[in-house]
N, C-alpha and C positions, 0 to 999 in steps of 0.2 A: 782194300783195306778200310774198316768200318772205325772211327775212333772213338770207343764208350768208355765214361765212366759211370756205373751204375750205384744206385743207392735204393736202401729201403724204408717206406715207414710206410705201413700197412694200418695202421690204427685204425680209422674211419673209414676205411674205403671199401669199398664193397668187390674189392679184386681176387681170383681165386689164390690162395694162399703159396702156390709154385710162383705168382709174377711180382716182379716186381715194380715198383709205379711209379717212378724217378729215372728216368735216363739222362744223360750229358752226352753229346756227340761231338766231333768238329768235324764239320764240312767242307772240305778242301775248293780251290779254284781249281780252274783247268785254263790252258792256254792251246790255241789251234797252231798246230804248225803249217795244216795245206787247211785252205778253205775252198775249195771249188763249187761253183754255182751250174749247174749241169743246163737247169732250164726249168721251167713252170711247168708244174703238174693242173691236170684239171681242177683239183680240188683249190688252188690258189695259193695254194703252199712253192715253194723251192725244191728241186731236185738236187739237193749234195752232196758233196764226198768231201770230207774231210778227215785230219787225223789227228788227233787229243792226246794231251797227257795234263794227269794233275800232279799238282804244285802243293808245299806245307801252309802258302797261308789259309787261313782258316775260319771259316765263323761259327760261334760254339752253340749250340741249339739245347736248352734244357727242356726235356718232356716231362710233366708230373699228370697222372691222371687224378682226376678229381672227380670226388664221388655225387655230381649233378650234372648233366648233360652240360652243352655248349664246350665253346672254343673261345680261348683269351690266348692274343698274341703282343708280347711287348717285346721292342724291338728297339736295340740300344740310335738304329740310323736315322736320324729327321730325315721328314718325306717317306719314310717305309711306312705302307699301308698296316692296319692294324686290325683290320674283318676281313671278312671275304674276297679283296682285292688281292689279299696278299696269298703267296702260291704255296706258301706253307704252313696256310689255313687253308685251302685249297685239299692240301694232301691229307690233311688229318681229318676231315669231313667224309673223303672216301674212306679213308679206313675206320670210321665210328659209323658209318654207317654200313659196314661189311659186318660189325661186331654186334652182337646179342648184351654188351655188358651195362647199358643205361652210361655207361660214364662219360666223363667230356674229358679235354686236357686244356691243362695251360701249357702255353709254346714258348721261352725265351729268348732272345737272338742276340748275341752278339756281335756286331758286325765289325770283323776285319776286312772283309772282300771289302772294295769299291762298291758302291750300286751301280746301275747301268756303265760296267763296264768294260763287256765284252768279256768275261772274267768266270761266266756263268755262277753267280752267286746267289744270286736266288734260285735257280734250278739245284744247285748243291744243298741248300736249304732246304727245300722241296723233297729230296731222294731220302736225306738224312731222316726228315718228318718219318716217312714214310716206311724205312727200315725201322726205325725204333719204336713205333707205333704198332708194327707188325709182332715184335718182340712183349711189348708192353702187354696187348692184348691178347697175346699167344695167340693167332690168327693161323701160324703156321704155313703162309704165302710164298711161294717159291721166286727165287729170284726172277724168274722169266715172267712170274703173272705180275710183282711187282713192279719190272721193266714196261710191260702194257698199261700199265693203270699207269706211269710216269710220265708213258707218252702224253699223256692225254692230258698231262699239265704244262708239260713244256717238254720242247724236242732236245734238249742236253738232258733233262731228268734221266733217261735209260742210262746216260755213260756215267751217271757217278753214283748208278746202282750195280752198273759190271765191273765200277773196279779195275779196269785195267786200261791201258797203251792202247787204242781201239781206232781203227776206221770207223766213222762212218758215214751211211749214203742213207737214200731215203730223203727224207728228214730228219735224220738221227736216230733212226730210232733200229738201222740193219747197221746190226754192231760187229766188227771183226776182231780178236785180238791181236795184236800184233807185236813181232820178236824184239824181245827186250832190249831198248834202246840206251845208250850209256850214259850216266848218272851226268846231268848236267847244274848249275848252277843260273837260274832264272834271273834279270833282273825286271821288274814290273815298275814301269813309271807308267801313271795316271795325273793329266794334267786337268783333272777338275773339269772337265766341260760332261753335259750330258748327253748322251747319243741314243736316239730312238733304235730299236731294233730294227723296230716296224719300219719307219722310216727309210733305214738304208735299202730293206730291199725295197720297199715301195718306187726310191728311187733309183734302181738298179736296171740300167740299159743293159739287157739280155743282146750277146750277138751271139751268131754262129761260131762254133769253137773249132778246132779241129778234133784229133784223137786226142787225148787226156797223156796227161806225164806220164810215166812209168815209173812206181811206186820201189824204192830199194828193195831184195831180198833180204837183207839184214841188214843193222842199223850197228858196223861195226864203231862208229865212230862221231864224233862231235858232228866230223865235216858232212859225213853221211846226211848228220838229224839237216844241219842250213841246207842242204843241196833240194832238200822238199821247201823253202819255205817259200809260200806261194800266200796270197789273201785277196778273192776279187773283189769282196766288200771294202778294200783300201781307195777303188774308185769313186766310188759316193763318196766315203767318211774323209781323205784326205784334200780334196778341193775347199768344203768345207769349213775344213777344221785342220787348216796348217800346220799346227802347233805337232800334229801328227809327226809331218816328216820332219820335223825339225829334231822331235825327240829319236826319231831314227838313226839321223846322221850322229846326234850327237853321241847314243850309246855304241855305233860303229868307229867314233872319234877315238873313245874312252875304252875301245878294246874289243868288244862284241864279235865272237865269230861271227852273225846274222845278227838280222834283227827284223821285227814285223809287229806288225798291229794283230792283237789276239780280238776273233769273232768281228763285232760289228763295232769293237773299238770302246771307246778314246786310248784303252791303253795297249801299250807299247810294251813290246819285253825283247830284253836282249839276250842273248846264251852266251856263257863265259862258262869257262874252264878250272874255274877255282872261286872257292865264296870268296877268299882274299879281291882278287879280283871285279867280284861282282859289288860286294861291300867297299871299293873304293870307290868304284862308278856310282852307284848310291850316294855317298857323299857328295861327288863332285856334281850332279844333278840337281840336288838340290840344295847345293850352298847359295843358291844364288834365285833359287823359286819357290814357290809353294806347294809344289807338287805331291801328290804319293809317292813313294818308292820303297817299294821293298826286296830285299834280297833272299830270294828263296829256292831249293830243291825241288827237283820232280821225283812224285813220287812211282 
């Protein structure tokens, strides 16, 4: 599910007259329910298997082409890079340089997602860039070759150009679909600390595993989704950074079928069975902290 709203003003722009030069997206988070660390690959990377789904919160990316070359990125979060650092100038550089059209874009951001928070929100920013970019400039790019040029930005970028409930291994970037899981109710608390990506695995003591879980056939049911929920990255980031299990127990206190650390963390998300219920737990979390929380759908 891609979310546009598009608009037009063509006046100056030297765009061909079918595109239009204005897009609005929103970029979804995604939450891990298995994270498995397989083991290092030669290249230095991780070998993993994990299993995704995204969620309504959302960060809104406006694309406007503009008829001079360059890249302008403003970005509602302090500390988000604004050149080349950032991964959704990143994306829009590949695709102005695949394009014949002299044009540049200005990029938007407005950020709901968390930064660095396991949340993949900058890589959802990234995909977003890069689908509406494609549109933008009629490039006419297949989601598969969009999916390669993703990797190559970040290893979540492929999963929130497929779109769907997906495995995967690799790196992320060997995507599976998988059978449609039942509507669940997320609750996402982020208690403000920052977590290196890099970092966790850096510090991620690899040991010999046995044979790996066995993955459900179908996902008839809430209980089904917790029976996967697994995260080796909770060993670096929970030592740490306590605050981790403490938000665990407490969204199991307040109801939570499961609960786990999404990606490489700080935040927490609980699965409930009704927004009523997730929306209480919300309150009661942070009546008393500072924290993020938000109550939200997977999509």
């Amino acid at each position: 599910m891609l979310f546009i709203l598009i608009t037009s003003t063509k006046a100056n722009l030297h765009v061909p007259e079918f595109l239009v030069d204005t897009l609005t997206l929103f970029a979804p988070a995604k939450i891990n329910y298995l994270l498995d660390v397989i083991g290092k690959r030669p290249d230095g990377y991780h070998e993993l298997r994990m299993i995704m789904q995204r969620v309504n919160l959302c960060d809104e990316i406006t694309l406007t082409l503009t008829d001079s070359p360059g890249i302008n990125v403003s970005c509602s979060s302090k500390g988000a890079p604004d050149g080349p650092e950032n991964i959704a100038w990143k994306a829009a550089r590949t695709l102005l340089d695949l394009s014949d059209s002299g044009n540049g874009v200005s990029i938007g951001i407005i950020k709901n997602i968390p930064v660095a928070a396991g949340l993949g929100g900058g890589s959802s920013d990234a995909a977003s860039v890069l689908m509406g970019m494609n549109e933008l400039l009629d490039l006419g790019l297949t989601e598969q070759k969009l999916m390669e040029i993703g990797c190559k930005l970040g290893a979540d970028v492929p999963f929130f150009i497929f779109k769907k409930t997906a495995l995967a291994e690799g790196v992320g970037e060997k995507l599976t679909p998988l059978p449609e899981m039942p509507k669940c109710w997320i609750l996402l608390v982020n208690p403000g600390v920052r977590v290196s990506t890099a970092w966790v695995y850096r510090s991620l003591q690899l040991t010999s595993r046995g044979e790996l879980n066995k993955l459900p056939e179908f996902f008839e049911s809430i209980e089904h989704v917790v029976s996967i929920l697994s995260n080796d990255l909770e060993s670096v980031t929970i030592p740490v950074f306590p605050v981790i299990a403490d938000i665990k127990a407490r969204l199991m206190n307040l109801g939570a079928a499961g609960s786990m650390m999404s990606g490489s963390g700080p935040t927490v998300f609980g699965i409930f069975k009704s927004f009523d219920a997730a929306e209480t737990a919300r309150r009661a979390v942070t009546k008393d902290t500072n924290w993020f929380a938000a109550a939200v759908e997977t999509l």
